[in-house]
Every structure is written in structure tokens, then in C-alpha cells.
C-alpha positions as CSV (number, residue, x, y, z in Angstrom):
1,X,0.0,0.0,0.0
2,X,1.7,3.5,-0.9
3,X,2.5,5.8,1.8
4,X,-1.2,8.0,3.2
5,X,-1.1,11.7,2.0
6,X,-2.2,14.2,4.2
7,X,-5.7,13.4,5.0
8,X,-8.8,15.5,3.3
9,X,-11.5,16.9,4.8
10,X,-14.0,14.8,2.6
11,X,-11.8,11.7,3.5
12,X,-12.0,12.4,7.4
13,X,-16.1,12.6,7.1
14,X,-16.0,8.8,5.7
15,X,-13.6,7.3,7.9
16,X,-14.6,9.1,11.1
17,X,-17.8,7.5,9.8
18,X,-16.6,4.2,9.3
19,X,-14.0,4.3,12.7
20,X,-17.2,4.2,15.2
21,X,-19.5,2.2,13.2
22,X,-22.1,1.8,10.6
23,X,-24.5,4.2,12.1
24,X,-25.6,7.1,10.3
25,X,-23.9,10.5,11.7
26,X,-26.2,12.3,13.9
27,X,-23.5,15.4,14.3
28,X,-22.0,16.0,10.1
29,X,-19.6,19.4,9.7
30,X,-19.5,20.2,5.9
31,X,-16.6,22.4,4.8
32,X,-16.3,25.0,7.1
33,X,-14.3,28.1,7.2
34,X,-14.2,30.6,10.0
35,X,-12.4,33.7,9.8
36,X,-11.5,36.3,12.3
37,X,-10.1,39.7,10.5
38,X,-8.6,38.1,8.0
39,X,-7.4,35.2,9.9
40,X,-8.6,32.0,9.2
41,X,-9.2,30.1,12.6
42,X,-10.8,27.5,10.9
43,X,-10.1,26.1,7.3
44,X,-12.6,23.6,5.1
45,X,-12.9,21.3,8.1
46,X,-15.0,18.3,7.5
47,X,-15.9,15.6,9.6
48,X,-18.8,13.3,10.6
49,X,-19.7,11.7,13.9
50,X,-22.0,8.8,14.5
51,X,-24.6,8.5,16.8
52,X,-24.0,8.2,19.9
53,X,-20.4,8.4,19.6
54,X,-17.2,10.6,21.4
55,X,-14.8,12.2,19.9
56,X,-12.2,14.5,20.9
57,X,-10.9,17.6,18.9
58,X,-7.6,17.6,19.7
59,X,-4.7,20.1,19.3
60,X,-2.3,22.7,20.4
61,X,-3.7,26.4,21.6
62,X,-4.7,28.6,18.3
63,X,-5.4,25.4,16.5
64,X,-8.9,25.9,15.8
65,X,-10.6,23.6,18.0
66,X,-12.5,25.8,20.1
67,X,-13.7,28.0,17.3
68,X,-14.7,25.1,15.8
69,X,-16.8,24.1,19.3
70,X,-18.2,27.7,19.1
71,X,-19.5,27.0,15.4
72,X,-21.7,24.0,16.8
73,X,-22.8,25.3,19.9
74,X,-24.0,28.7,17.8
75,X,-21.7,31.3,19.0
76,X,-20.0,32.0,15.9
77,X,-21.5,31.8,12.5
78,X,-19.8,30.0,9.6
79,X,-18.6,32.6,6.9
80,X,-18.6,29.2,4.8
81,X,-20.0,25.4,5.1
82,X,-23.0,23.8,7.0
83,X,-23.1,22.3,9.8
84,X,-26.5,19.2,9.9
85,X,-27.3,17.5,13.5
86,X,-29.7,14.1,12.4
87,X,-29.8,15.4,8.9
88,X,-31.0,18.8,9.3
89,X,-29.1,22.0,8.6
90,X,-28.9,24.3,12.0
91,X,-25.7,26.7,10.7
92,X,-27.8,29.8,11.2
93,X,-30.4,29.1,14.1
94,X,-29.8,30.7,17.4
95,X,-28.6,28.5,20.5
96,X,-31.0,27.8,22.2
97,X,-33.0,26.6,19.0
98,X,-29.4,24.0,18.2
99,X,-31.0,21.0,20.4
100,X,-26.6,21.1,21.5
101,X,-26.1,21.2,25.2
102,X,-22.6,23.4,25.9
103,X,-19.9,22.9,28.8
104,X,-17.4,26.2,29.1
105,X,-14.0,25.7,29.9
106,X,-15.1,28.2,32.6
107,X,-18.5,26.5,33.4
108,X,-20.2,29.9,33.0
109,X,-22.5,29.6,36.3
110,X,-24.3,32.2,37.5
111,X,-22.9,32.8,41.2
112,X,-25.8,35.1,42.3
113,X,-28.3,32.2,41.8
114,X,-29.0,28.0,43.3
115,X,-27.1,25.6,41.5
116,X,-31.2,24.1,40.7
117,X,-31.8,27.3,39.3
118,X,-28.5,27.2,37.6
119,X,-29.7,24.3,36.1
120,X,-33.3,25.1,35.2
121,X,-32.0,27.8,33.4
122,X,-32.2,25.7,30.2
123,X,-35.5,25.0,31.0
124,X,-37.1,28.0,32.0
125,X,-35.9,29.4,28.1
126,X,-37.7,26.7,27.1
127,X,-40.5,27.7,28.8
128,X,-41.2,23.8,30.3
129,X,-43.6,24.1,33.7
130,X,-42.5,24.8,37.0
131,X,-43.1,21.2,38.5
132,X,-41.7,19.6,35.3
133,X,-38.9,21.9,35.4
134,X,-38.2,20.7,39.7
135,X,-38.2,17.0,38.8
136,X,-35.5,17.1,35.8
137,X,-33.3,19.2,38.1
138,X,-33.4,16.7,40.2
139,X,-33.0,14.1,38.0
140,X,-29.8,16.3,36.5
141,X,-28.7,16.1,39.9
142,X,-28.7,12.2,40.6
143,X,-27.1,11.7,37.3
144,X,-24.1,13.8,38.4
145,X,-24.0,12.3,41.4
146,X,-25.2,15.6,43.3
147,X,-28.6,14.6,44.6
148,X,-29.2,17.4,47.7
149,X,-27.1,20.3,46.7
150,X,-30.1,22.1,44.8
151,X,-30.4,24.9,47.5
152,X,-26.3,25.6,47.0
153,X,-24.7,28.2,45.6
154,X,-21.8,27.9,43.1
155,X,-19.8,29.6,45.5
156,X,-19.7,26.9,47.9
157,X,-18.9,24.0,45.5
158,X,-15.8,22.2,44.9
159,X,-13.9,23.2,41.4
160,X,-15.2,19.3,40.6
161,X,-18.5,19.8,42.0
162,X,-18.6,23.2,40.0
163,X,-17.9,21.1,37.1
164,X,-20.5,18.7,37.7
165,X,-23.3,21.2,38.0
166,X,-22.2,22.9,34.2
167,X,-22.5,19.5,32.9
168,X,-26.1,18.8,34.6
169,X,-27.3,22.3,32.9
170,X,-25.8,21.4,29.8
171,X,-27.6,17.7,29.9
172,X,-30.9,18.7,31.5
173,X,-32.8,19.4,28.6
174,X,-32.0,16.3,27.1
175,X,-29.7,17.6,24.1
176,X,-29.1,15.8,20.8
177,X,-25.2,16.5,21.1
178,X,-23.4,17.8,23.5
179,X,-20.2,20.0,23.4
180,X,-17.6,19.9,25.8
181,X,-14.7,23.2,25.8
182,X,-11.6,21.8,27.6
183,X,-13.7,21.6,30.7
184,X,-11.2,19.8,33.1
185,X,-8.4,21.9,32.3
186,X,-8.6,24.1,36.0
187,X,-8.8,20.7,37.8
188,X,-5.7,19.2,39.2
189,X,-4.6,15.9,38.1
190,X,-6.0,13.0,40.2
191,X,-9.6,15.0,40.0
192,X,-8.8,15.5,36.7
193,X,-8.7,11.2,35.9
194,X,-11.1,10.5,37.9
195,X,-13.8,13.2,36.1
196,X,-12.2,11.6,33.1
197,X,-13.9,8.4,34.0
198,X,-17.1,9.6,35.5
199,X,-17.7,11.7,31.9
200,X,-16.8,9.0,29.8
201,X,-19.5,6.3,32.0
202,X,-21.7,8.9,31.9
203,X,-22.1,9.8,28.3
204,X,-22.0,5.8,27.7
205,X,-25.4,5.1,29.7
206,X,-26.9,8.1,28.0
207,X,-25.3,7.3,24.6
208,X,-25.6,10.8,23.8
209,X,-23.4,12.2,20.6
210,X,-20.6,14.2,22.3
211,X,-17.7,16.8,20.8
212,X,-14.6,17.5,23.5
213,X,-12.0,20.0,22.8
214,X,-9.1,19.3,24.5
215,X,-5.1,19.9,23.8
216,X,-4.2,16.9,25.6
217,X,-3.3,14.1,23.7
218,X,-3.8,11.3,26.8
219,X,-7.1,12.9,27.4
220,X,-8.2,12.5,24.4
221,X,-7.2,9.1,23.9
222,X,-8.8,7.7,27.7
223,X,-12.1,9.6,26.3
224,X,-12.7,8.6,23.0
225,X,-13.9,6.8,20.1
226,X,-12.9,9.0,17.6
227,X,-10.2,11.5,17.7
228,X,-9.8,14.6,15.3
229,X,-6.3,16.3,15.4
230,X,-6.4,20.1,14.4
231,X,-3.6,22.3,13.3
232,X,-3.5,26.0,11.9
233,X,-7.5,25.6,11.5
234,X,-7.2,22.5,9.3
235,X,-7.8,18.5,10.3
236,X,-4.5,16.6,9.9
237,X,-6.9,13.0,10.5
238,X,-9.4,11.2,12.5
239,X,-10.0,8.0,13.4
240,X,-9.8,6.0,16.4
241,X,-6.6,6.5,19.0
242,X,-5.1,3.6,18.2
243,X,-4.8,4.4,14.4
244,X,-3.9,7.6,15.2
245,X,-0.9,6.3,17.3
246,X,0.2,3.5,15.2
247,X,-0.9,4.8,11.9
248,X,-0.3,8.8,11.6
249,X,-0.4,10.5,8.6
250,X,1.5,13.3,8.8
251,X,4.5,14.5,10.6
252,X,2.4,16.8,13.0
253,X,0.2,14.0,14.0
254,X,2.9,11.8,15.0
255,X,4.7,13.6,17.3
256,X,1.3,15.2,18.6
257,X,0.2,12.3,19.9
258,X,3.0,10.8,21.3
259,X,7.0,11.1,21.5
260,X,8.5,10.1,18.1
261,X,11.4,9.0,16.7
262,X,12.0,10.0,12.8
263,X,14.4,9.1,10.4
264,X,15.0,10.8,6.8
265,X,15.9,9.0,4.0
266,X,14.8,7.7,0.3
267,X,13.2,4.8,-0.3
268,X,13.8,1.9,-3.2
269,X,11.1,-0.6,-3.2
270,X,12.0,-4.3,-2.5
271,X,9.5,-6.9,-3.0
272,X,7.5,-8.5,-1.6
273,X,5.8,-5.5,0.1
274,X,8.7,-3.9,1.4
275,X,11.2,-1.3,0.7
276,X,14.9,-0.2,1.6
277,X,15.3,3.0,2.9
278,X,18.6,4.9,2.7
279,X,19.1,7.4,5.5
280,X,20.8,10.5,5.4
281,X,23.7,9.1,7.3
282,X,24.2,6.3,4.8
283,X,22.4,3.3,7.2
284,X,19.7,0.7,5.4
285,X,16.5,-0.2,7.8
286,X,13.4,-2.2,5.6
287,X,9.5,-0.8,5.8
288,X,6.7,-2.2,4.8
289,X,6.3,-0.4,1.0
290,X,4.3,-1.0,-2.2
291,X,3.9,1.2,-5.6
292,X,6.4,4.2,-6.8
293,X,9.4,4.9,-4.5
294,X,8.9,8.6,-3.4
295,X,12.0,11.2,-3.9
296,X,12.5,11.1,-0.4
297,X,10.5,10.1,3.2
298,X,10.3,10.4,6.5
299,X,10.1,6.8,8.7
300,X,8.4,6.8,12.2
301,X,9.0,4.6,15.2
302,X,7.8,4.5,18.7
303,X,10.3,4.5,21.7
304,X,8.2,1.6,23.5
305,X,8.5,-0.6,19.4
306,X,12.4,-0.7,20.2
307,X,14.5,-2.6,22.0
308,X,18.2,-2.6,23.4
309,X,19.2,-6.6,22.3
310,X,22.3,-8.2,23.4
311,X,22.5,-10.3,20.2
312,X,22.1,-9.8,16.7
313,X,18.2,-10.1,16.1
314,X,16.6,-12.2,12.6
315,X,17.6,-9.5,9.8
316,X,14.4,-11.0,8.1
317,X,11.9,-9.6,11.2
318,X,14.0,-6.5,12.3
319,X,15.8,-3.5,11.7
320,X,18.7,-2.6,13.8
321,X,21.3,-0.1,14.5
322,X,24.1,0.5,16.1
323,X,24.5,3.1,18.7
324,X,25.6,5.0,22.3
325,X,24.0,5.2,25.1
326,X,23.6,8.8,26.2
327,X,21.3,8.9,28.9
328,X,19.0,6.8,30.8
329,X,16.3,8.2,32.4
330,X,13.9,6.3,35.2
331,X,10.1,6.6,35.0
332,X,9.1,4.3,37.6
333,X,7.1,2.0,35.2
334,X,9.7,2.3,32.5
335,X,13.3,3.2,31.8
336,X,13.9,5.9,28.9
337,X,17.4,5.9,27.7
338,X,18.4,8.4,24.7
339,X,20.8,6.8,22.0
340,X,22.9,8.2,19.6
341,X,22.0,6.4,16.5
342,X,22.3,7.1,12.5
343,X,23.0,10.7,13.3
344,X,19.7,10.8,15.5
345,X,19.2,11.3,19.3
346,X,16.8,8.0,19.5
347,X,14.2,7.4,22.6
348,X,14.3,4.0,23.6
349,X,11.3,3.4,26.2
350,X,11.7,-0.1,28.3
351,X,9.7,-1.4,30.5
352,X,11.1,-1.4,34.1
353,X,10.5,-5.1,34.9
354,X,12.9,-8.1,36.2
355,X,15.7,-9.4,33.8
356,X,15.0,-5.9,32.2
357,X,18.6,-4.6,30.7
358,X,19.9,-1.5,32.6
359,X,22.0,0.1,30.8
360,X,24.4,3.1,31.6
361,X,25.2,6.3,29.8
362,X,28.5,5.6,27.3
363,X,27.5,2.0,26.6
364,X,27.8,0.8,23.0
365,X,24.4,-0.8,22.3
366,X,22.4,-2.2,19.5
367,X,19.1,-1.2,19.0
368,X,16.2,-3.2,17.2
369,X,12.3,-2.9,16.1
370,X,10.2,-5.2,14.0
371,X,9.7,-3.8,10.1
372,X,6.1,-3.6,10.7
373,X,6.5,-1.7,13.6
374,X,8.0,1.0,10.8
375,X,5.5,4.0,10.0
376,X,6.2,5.9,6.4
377,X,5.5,9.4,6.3
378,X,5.5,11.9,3.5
């Protein structure tokens, strides 16, 4: 199979279609462009998400992710593109009209007011009775585990239990999708996990169709069905995390998404399926290949694929290189050591277990990784 090009907008819609499943997307973003002063925040970004499905936007600050979020919750309007929840086009209707329940980065709750009222808010736009209105607060409230804490005021939560309350308002009304803006970003780290979790069981029992911006890539990948990497207002690729990880298309993606180690070379082909790539400092390693040789390429692999090997590995299976130790760094679980390799400083991630080889700084090693473990990038 040649080498992916940079993935389309068109092409995301059908995979990210195909990643989660054959049903139909209830969530579809047709060739949008947003710009700001003649900026563009967000460039002919397409992509589909099925029903009852969650996926991540993920990508650095200035990206386009949360403009992109504003688009579908109705707080910007598209200068181009449509925007179709089960089907139908809501690109210019107001937000409360959008059937999209919103969670702010900031949770946006009114301090002056109950966190039930906070809550009813929703409601009470959409003019649905008094007693109605009570029992679905309450119901909000049990669903986020916050049964009793009506009568509070915002003030007097917990930056978790804030967080809690924003996603009952966003969910009370019983939204077709909800949006999520980076909403754990103020929490610290062990709250932050564990709201991880409680979001992701949550959305699961209600199956509802969910969007999360976030700029963190293990975030993303605990959260998600589908992740959608942004950069400079375009979409680099979706799919699931895995193929993401293991598959990326595009230099940004792969070292977005996780710590990379690239190689630049050319490529002859060498059947069957395979190629020989020549790297700039004159070494040979073998990748999986079919079709045209390109001019020149860029080869990917994962610190965890390789391995520090005593002996000469099956030439046939592996790729190796000879190199120098020049750190090693412990993790706790693991043991990252930085080789000087084929004019590269290569990460080398172990895991810290017995008969594990611990090797020290100046150490002439050899390193090895299987030839499928070897990603070609343009």
C-alpha cells in the first residue's frame, strides 16, 4: 500500500464515519471556514460523527478547536460550510434553537443564583412548567451524582463539583449532542482522571453524541472513540486512537500524539511489500512499502516498538542499529534511555521489569524494532 497523504477533509467525514460504526452521523460538519479579521481560525474542516459516539478535537492552543466548538454550539457563525445534526441544517439558528447542550471551559455559572436554578436555566428558556422543570433538576442532579445540593450556591462547591453542576445544565434538557470546551483543564490531576472516567460512563449510559476540545493528547485518547487532530485551523486526521498512534499520517500527528522518533531517508522498493530506505547518514532499515518509491521520506518509530538486544536479532523480522548510550532516564514503570544512532538522538522506552537490561550512559548498544513496527510518512 503507498504511503497516506495528508488526510482531506471529505476523507475524514467517511472514515470518522466508518471508525465508530455503521451508524448514520447524527453530528456531520461540511466544509467550514471561520475567519476572524482576516485570519482564518478555521479552514474547510469536515468531519462526521455517528450516533452516539465521542470524539475528541484535539490540538495545540490557536489550532482551531474551540472555534470550531463555538461553530456548533452557535456562538460564531460560519462565513462558509454547513453544519447538519440528524440530517437537518442548523448553521444559522440561534442557540437555544441548536438542540446542542454546551460545557465552558469556565463553566459559566451564574454565582448570584441555586445551582437548581442554575440548572433550570435551560428550561425555563424553554418555557417547560415549574413542577416539570423541579423534577428534571433533580434528575440532573442524581445523574451527576449531586442529589441534595439544589439549595447551594456555586460559590460553595468544589472546582469538581462546579464542574459537575455545568454538565447537569448542559444535559438537562436532554440535548441531541453535547459539546464539551476543555472543561477539566482548571482541575488538578488525580480530580482531573477521575472526572475523566465519571464523563466517559456517563455519556456511555446516556449514549448521547458528544464533541470535547481538548489539547491533551492522553485525554483525548482515555475519552474517546474517535479522535480529530487540528492544526492551523485545518484537520491533519481522524480515526480511532489507536490508528492515530500507530498509523499517523502526517508528521504533525505523530509527534502530537506521542514522543517520536523520525528518520530521513529515500526509499527503493524491494519486493514483496517492502522497501529499503537509505538514510541520510548512509544506514539501510526495511518498511513495509508497495507502488512508486517517493523522492524522499520520512520513517516513524515508537520508543516503546524498540529494544536494546544483546545479540544480533533475525535480519528478516528486524531493523537494527548501532548506537551510544547517552542517557538513561527512570520513569518508575519504565526506563527511557536516549541513543545516539544514525546521526539521531533515539528514545528507547523499556519497561522497568525483572531481567529488564539497565544500561548506563556511554554504553555501546544495539538497537532493534520489527519492520512492521516502521510507519512511512511523507
Amino acid at each position: 500500500m503507498e504511503a497516506p497523504d495528508r488526510l482531506s477533509g471529505r476523507r475524514a467525514c467517511s472514515d470518522s464515519g466508518s471508525a465508530a460504526g455503521a451508524a448514520g452521523p447524527a453530528l456531520e460538519v461540511r466544509n467550514l471556514v471561520k475567519r476572524f479579521e482576516g485570519i482564518t481560525a478555521v479552514d474547510d474542516v469536515w468531519f462526521a460523527v455517528p450516533a452516539g459516539a465521542f470524539m475528541s478535537l484535539l490540538g495545540p492552543s490557536g489550532s482551531g478547536k474551540t472555534t470550531v466548538l463555538r461553530l456548533l454550539g452557535g456562538f460564531e457563525l460560519p462565513d462558509r460550510g454547513s453544519i447538519m445534526v440528524d440530517g437537518s441544517e442548523i448553521s444559522r439558528l440561534p442557540p437555544y434553537r441548536r438542540d446542542i447542550g454546551v460545557v465552558f471551559q469556565r463553566y459559566a455559572l451564574f454565582p448570584h443564583i441555586t445551582v437548581a436554578e442554575n440548572i433550570g436555566f435551560a428550561l425555563k428558556q424553554r418555557r417547560v412548567p415549574k413542577p416539570a422543570r423541579r423534577q428534571r433538576v433533580e434528575e440532573a442532579l442524581d445523574m451527576v451524582g449531586l442529589p441534595g445540593y439544589g439549595e447551594r450556591h456555586p460559590g460553595q462547591l468544589s472546582g469538581g463539583q462546579q464542574q459537575r453542576v455545568a454538565l447537569a445544565r448542559a444535559l438537562v434538557f436532554k440535548p441531541r449532542i453535547l459539546v464539551m470546551d476543555e472543561p477539566l483543564a482548571a482541575l488538578d490531576k488525580r480530580l482531573r482522571e477521575r472526572m475523566q472516567q465519571e464523563i466517559r460512563q456517563l455519556q456511555k449510559r446516556l449514549r448521547i453524541t458528544t464533541v470535547y476540545v481538548t489539547h491533551d493528547q492522553t485525554e483525548a485518547f482515555v475519552m474517546s472513540d474517535l479522535v480529530a487532530v487540528m492544526n492551523h485551523g485545518k484537520l491533519e486526521q481522524i480515526g480511532p486512537p489507536r490508528t492515530l498512534y500507530e498509523k499517523p499520517q502526517t508528521e504533525f500527528v505523530a509527534a502530537f500524539v506521542g514522543d517520536s522518533n523520525l528518520f530521513r531517508g529515500s526509499i527503493v522498493p524491494s519486493p514483496p511489500a517492502e522497501g529499503e530506505m537509505l538514510l541520510n547518514d548512509g544506514s539501510i532499515v526495511h518498511c513495509p512499502w508497495q507502488g512508486s518509491a517517493p523522492e524522499s521520506a520520512t520513517l516513524l518509530v515508537r520508543p516503546e516498538k524498540l529494544r536494546i538486544d544483546r545479540a544480533e536479532p533475525d535480519s528478516r523480522r528486524f531493523n537494527t542499529l548501532r548506537g551510544r548510550v547517552l542517557d538513561a532516564i527512570f520513569l518508575g514503570d519504565s526506563i527511557e534511555y536516549i541513543v545516539s544512532a544514525a546521526g539521531h538522538e533515539v528514545i528507547v522506552r523499556e519497561p522497568n521489569r525483572a531481567g529488564a537490561a539497565h544500561v548506563r550512559p556511554g554504553a555501546d548498544v544495539l538497537l532493534s524494532w520489527a519492520i512492521e513496527d516502521t510507519v512511512v510518512l511523507r
